[in-house]
GUKE-471209 format. One record per residue (C-alpha): residue number from 1; residue in three letters; y, x, z. Coordinates in steps of 0.02 Angstrom, whole numbers. Example, Ala and Ser with C-alpha at 12.3 -4.5 7.8 and 13.67 -1.06 7.14 Angstrom:
% residues 2
- 1_ALA_-225_615_390 .
- 2_SER_-53_684_357 .
//
This chain:
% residues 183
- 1_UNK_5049_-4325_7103 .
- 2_UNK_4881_-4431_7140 .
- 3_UNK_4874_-4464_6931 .
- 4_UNK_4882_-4269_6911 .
- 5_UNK_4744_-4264_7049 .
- 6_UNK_4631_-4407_6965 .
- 7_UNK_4649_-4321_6814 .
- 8_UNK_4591_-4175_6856 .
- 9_UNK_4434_-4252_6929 .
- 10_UNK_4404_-4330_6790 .
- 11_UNK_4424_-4180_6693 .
- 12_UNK_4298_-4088_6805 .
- 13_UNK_4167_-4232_6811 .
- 14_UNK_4167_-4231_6598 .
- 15_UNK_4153_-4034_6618 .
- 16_UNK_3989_-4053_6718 .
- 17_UNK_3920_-4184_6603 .
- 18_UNK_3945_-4089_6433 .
- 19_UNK_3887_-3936_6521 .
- 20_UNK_3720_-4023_6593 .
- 21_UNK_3720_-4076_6423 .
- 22_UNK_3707_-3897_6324 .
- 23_UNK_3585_-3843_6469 .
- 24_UNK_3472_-3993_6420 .
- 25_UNK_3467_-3947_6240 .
- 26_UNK_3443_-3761_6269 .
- 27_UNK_3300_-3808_6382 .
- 28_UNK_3251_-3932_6256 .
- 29_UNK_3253_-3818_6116 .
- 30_UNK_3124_-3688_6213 .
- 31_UNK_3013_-3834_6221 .
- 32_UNK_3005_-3843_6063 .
- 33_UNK_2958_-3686_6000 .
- 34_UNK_2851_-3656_6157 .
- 35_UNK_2730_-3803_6118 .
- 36_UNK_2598_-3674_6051 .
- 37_UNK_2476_-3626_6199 .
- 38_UNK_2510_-3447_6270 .
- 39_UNK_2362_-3428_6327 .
- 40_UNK_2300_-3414_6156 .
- 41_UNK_2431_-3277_6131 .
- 42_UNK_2382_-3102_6144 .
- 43_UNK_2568_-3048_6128 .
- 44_UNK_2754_-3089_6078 .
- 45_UNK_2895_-3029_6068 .
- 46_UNK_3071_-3037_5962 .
- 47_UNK_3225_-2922_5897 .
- 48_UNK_3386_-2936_5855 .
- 49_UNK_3459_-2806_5732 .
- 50_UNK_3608_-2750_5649 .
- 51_UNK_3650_-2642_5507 .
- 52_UNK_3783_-2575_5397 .
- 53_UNK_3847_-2400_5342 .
- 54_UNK_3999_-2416_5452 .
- 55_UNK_3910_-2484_5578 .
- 56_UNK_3981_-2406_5772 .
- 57_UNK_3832_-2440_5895 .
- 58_UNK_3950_-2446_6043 .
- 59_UNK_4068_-2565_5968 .
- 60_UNK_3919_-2696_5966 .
- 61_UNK_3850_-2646_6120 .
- 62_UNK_4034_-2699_6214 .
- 63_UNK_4028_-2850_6121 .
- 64_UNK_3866_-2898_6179 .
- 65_UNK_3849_-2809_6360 .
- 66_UNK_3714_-2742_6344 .
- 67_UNK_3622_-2583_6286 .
- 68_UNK_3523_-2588_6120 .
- 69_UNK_3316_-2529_6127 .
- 70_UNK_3386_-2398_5999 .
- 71_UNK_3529_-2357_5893 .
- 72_UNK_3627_-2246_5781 .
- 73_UNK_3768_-2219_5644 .
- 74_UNK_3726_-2186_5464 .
- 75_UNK_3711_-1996_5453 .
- 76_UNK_3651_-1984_5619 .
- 77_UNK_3484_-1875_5681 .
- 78_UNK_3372_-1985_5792 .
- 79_UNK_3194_-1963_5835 .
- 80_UNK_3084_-2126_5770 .
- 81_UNK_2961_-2106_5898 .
- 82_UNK_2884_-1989_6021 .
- 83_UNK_2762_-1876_5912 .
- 84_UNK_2910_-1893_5751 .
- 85_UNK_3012_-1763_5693 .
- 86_UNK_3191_-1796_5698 .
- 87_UNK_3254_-1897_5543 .
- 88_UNK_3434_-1954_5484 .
- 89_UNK_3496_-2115_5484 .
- 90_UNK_3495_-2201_5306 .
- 91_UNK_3631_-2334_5370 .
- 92_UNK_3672_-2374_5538 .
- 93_UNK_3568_-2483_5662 .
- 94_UNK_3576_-2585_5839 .
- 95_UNK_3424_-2633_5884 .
- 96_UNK_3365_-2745_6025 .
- 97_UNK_3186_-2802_6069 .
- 98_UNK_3122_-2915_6208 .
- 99_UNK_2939_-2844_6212 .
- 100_UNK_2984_-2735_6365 .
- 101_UNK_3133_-2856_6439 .
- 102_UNK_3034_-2992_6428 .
- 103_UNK_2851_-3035_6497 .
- 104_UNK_2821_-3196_6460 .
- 105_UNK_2669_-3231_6307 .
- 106_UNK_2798_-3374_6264 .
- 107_UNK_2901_-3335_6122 .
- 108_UNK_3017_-3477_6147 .
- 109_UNK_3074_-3372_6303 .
- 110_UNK_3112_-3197_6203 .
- 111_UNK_3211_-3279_6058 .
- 112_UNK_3292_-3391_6229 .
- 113_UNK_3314_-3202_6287 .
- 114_UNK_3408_-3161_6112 .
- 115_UNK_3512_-3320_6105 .
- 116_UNK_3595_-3278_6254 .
- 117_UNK_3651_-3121_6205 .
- 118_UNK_3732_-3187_6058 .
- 119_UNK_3808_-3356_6128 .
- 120_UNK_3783_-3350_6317 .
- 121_UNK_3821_-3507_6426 .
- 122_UNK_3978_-3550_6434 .
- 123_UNK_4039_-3428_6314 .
- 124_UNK_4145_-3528_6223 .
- 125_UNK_4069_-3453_6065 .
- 126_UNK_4167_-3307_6092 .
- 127_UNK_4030_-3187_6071 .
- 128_UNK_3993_-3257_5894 .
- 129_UNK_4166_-3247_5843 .
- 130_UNK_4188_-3058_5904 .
- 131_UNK_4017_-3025_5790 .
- 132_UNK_4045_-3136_5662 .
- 133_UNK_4230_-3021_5647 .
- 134_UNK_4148_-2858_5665 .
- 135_UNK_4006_-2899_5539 .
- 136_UNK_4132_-2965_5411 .
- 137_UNK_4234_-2798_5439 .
- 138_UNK_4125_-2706_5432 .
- 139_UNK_3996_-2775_5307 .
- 140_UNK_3864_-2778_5405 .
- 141_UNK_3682_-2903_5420 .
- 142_UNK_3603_-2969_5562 .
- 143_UNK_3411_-3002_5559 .
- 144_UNK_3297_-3089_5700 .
- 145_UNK_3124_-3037_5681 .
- 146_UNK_2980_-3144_5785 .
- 147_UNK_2809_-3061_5802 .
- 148_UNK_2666_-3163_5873 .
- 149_UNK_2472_-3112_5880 .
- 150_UNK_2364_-3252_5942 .
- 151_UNK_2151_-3252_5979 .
- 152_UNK_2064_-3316_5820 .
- 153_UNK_2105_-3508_5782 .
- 154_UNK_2266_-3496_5882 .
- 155_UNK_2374_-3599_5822 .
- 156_UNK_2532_-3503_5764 .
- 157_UNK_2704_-3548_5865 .
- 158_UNK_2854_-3649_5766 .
- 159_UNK_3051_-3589_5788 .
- 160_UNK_3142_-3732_5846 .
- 161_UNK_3282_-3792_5712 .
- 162_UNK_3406_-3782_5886 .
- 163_UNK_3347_-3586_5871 .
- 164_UNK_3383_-3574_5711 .
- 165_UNK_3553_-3634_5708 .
- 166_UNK_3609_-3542_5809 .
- 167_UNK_3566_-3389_5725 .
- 168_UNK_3621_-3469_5577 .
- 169_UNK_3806_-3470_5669 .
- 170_UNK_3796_-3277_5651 .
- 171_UNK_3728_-3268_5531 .
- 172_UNK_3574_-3183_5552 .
- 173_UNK_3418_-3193_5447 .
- 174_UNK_3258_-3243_5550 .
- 175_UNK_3094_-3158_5483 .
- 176_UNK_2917_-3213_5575 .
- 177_UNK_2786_-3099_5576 .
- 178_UNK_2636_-3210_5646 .
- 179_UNK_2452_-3165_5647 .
- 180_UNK_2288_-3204_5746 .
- 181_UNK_2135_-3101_5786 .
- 182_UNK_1990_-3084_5660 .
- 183_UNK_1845_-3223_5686 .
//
């Protein structure tokens, strides 16, 4: 009985280590990218989208908990913005975006913000498998779009290869759309 006991400890103890471990290298990994100055940044933010014909909005949004900045089905009428007429949907779309979830200037934080949506802690990678099923299924891509604006001679932010991966795991393409002020 005390072997079953010590075992477990043991158990437990390696538990804590490996997950001190992933914290470190998620922490690590927004240090990374986060190495350009924010206060040279004017604004940031970052999305995570996907799209297909037979894509179902909801089915996503269980996966992933939460509820998308926007979405609809292919053949769907949805209004593109306030002053837009009503248009129909060309494919289908789930769309998230951290520029109103997210205030920091630091875009390590927002694609941080999108990682955990995909592969939260202590997940188990279950999250990626239930997308990486549902995208296969139903043919559908995932795209990660990063938009920075800095003041003129800012220099322009870098994605951690730790961020990339694990969009990579999705897979999801990652598109930056970085740009400074006018001298």
């Amino acid at each position: 009985m005390e072997l079953k006991g010590q075992a477990t400890s043991v158990a437990r103890i390696a538990l804590s280590y490996m997950m001190m471990a992933l914290s470190r290298i998620r922490v690590a990994s927004l240090w990374v990218t986060s190495m350009t100055n924010s206060e040279n940044t004017l604004g940031t933010y970052a999305t995570l989208r996907f799209a297909g014909d037979a894509l179902d909005p909801d089915e996503i949004s269980s996966i992933l908990r939460t509820q998308p900045t926007r979405a609809y089905r292919k053949g769907q009428k949805y209004s593109p913005g306030p002053r837009s007429p009503e248009v129909i949907g060309k494919t289908g779309i789930w769309y998230f975006s951290t520029k109103y979830s997210v205030s920091s200037k630091n875009l390590a934080e927002h694609l941080g913000e999108l990682e955990n949506l995909i592969s939260p802690f202590a997940d188990d990678g279950r999250r990626l498998r239930e997308l990486r099923d549902v995208m296969g299924r139903k043919n559908l891509q995932a795209h990660v779009t990063c938009f920075w604006r800095g003041i003129a001679g800012a220099m322009k932010p870098s994605i951690s290869s730790a961020v990339t991966r694990t969009f990579d795991r999705l897979p999801a393409d990652i598109e930056a759309d970085f740009d400074t002020e006018e001298s």
